[in-house]
C-alpha positions as CSV (number, residue, x, y, z in Angstrom):
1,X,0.0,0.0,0.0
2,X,1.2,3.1,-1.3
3,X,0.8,6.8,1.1
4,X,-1.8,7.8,-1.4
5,X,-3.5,4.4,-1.2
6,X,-4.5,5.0,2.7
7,X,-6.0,8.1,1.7
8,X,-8.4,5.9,0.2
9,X,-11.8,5.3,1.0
10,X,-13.2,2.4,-1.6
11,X,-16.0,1.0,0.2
12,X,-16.3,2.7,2.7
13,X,-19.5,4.4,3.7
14,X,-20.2,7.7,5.5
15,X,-22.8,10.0,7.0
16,X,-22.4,13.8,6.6
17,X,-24.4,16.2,8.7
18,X,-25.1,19.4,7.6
19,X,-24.0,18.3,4.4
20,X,-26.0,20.0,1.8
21,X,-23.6,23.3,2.1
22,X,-20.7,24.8,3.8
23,X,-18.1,23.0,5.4
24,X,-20.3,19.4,5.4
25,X,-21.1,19.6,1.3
26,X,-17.2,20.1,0.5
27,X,-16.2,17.3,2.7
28,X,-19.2,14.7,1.5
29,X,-17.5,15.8,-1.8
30,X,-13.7,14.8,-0.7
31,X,-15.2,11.5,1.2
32,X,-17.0,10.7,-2.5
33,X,-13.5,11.4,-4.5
34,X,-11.8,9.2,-2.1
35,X,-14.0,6.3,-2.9
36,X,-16.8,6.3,-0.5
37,X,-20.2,5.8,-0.5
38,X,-21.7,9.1,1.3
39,X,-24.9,10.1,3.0
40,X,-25.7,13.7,3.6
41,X,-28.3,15.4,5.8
42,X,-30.0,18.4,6.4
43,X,-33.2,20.0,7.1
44,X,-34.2,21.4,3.5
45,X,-35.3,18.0,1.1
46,X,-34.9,20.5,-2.2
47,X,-31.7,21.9,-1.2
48,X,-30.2,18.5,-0.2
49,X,-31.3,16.9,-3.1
50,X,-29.0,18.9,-5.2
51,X,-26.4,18.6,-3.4
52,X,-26.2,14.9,-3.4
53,X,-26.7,15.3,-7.4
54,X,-23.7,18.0,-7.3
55,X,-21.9,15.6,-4.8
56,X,-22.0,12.6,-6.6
57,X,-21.5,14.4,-10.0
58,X,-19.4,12.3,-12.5
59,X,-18.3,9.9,-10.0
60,X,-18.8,6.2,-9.5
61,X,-20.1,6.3,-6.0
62,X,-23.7,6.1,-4.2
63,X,-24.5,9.6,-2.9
64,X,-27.8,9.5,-1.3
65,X,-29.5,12.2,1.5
66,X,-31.7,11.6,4.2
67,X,-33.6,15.1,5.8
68,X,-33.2,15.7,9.3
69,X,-33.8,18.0,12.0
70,X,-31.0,17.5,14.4
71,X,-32.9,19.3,16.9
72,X,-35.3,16.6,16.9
73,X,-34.3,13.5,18.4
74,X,-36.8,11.1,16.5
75,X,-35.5,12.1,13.5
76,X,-31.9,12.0,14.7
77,X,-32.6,8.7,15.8
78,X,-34.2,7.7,12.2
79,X,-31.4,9.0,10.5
80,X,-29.3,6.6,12.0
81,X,-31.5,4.2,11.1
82,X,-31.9,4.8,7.4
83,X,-28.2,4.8,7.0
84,X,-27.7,1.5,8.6
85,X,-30.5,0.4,6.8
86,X,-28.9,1.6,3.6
87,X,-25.5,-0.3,4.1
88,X,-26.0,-2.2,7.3
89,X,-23.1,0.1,9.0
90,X,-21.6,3.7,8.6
91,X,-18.2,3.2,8.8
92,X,-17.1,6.9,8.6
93,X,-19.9,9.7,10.9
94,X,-18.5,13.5,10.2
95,X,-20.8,15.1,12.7
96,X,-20.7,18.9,11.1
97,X,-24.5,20.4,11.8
98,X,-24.6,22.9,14.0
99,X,-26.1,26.2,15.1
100,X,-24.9,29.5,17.1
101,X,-27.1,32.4,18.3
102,X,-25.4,34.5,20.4
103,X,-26.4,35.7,23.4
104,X,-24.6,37.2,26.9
105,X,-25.1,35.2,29.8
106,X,-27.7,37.8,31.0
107,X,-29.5,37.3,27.2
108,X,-29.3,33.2,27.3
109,X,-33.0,31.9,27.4
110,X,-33.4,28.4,28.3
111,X,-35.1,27.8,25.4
112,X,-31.6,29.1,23.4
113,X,-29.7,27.2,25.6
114,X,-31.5,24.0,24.9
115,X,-32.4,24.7,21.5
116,X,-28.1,25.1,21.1
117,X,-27.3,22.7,22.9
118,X,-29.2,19.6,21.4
119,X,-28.0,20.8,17.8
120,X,-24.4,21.0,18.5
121,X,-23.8,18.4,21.3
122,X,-26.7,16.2,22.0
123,X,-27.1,15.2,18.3
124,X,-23.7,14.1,18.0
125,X,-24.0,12.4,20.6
126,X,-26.9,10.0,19.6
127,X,-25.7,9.8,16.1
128,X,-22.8,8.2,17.5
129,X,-24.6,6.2,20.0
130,X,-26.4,4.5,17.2
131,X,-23.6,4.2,15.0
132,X,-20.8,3.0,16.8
133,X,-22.0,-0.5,17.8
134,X,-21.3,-1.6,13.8
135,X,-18.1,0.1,13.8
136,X,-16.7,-1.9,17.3
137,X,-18.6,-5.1,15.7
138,X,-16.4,-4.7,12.7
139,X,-13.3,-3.2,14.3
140,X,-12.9,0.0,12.3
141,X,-14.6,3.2,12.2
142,X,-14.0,6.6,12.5
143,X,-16.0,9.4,14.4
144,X,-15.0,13.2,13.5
145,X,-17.0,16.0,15.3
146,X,-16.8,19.8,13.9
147,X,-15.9,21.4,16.8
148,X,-14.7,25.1,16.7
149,X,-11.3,27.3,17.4
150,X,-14.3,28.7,19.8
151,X,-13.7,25.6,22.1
152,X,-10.3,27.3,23.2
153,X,-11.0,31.1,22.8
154,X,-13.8,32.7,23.1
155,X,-15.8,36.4,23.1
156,X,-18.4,37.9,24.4
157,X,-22.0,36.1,23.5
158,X,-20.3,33.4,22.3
159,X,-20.7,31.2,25.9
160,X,-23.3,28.6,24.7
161,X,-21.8,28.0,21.2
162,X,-18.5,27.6,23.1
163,X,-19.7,25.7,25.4
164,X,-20.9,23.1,22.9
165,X,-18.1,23.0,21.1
166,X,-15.4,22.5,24.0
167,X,-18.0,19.8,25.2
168,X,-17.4,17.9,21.7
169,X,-13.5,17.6,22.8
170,X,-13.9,16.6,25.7
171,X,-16.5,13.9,24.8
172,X,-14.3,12.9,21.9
173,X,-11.6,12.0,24.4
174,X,-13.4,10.3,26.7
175,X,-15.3,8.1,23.5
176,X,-11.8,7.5,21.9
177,X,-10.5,5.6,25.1
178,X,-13.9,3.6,25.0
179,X,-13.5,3.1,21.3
180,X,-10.1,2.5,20.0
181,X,-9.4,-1.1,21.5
182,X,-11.9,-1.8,19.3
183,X,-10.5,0.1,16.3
184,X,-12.7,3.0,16.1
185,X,-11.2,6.5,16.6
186,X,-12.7,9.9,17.8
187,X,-11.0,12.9,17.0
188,X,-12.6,16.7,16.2
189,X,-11.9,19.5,12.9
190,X,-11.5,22.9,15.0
191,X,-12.1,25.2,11.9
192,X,-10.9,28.9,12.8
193,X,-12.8,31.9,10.3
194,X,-14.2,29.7,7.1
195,X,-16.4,31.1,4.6
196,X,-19.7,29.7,5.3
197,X,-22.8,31.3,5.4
198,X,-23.3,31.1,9.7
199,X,-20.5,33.3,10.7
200,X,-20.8,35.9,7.4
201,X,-24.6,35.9,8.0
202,X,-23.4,37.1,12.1
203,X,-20.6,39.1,11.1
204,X,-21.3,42.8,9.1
205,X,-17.8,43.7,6.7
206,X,-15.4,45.2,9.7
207,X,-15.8,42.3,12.1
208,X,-14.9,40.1,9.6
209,X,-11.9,42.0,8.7
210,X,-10.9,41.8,12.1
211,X,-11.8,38.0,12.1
212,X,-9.1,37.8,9.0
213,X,-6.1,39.8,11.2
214,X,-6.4,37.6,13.9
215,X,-5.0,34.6,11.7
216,X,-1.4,34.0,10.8
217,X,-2.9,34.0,7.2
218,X,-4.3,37.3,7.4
219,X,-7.3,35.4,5.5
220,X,-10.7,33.5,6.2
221,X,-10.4,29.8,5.5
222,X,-12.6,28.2,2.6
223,X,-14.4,25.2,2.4
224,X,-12.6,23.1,0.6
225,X,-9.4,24.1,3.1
226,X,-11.5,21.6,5.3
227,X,-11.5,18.6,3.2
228,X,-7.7,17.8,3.8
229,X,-8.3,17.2,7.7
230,X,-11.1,15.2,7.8
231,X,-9.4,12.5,4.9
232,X,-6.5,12.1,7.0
233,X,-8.9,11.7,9.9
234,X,-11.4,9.3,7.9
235,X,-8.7,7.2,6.4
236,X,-5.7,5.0,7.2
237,X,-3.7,8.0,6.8
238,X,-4.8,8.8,10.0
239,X,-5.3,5.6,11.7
240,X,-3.1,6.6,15.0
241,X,-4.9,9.8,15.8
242,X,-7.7,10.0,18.2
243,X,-8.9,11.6,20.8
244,X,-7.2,14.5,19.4
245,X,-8.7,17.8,17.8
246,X,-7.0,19.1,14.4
247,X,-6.9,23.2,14.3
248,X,-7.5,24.2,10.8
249,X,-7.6,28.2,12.0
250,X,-4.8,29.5,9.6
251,X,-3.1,30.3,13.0
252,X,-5.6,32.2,14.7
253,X,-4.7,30.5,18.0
254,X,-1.0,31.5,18.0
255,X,-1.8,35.1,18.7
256,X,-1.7,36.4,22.6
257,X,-2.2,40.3,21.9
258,X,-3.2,42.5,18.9
């Protein structure tokens, strides 16, 4: 086996959250180029529809989609169970939905903080839950959370999304010592300022500027800066890394003081 050969993914399967845009579309493309069979889901049936089409387009792999609310946990639940039913097993879960609505402490309704909380944490959670007995039954699998460069730093209104997105480290360590004598690893993407529509639709011209200073780049991230990561994380390129959280931030953690 060749370096490039276990960046390979021929038949494997995998489940893509959020994956009719953004970070989770780009990466259900990479996971599809590598050679794996790939389900996305999302709330919107149209707009997930043609993005499986644009997913799977001129490639000789099954790119399906499933809708979902993730802040429903009957249909998180079914989501698991079409995929298995689809293949029998997800070998590869990318768990990339999520949701932020900032708010101070003083702002934070409970309804928010739930509301938050079930999308960016709970869901993963359960998707894994369901998952994960196929991939310890068959010894491999691999479990990759989007977590956030907002898991390590934060700012003001930011609490709950941070929150959620520190809690998917610390889970992932904790599920990665439960999961890798069986040959399933847990690790998390920490994207820093990528071009998606969340943070542009939260952030008017100057903040984002100041978002771009803060890197080592000087730049936002794109989307497809995102695929690299979770390959080496998906395949046997990356078969001794768990537990661990990859920081795809072009460097906006280096930096103490403006």
């Amino acid at each position: 086996m060749t370096i490039w050969d276990r960046f390979r993914l021929d038949g494997r399967t995998a489940l893509v959250t959020g994956g009719s845009r953004g970070i989770g579309k780009a990466v259900a493309r990479g996971l599809a180029e590598a050679g794996a069979q790939v389900i996305i889901s999302a709330r919107d049936e149209e707009t997930l529809r043609a993005a499986a089409e644009e997913i799977g387009s001129g490639l000789d792999v099954d790119v399906d989609y499933a809708v979902a609310d993730m802040n429903d946990r009957r249909q998180v639940d079914r989501l698991a169970e079409t995929a298995l039913a689809k293949w029998g097993h997800i070998d590869i879960l990318f768990n990339n939905a999520g949701t932020n609505e900032p708010q101070t402490l003083l702002e934070t309704s409970d309804d928010t903080w739930d509301r938050i909380l079930e999308i960016n944490l709970t869901s993963c959670m359960r998707l894994a839950r369901a998952l994960a007995g196929e991939m310890v039954r068959r010894r491999w699998g691999r479990i990759i959370h989007t977590s956030s460069v907002m898991a390590f730093a934060s700012n003001p209104a930011r609490g709950l999304y941070s929150a959620t997105k520190a809690g998917l480290v610390a889970m992932s360590r904790a599920h990665a010592l439960e999961l890798g004598p069986h040959g399933v690893t847990v690790n998390c993407l920490a994207p820093g300022p990528v071009l998606t529509d969340l943070p542009l639709s939260l952030l008017d011209d100057e903040q984002q500027q100041v978002f771009a200073r803060r890197t080592a780049l000087l730049r936002w991230g794109t989307v497809e800066e995102m695929v690299g990561p979770v390959l080496l994380l998906a395949s046997e390129a990356g078969a001794f890394i768990t537990g661990s959280v990859i920081h795809a931030d072009g460097g906006m953690l280096c930096r103490t003081f403006d």
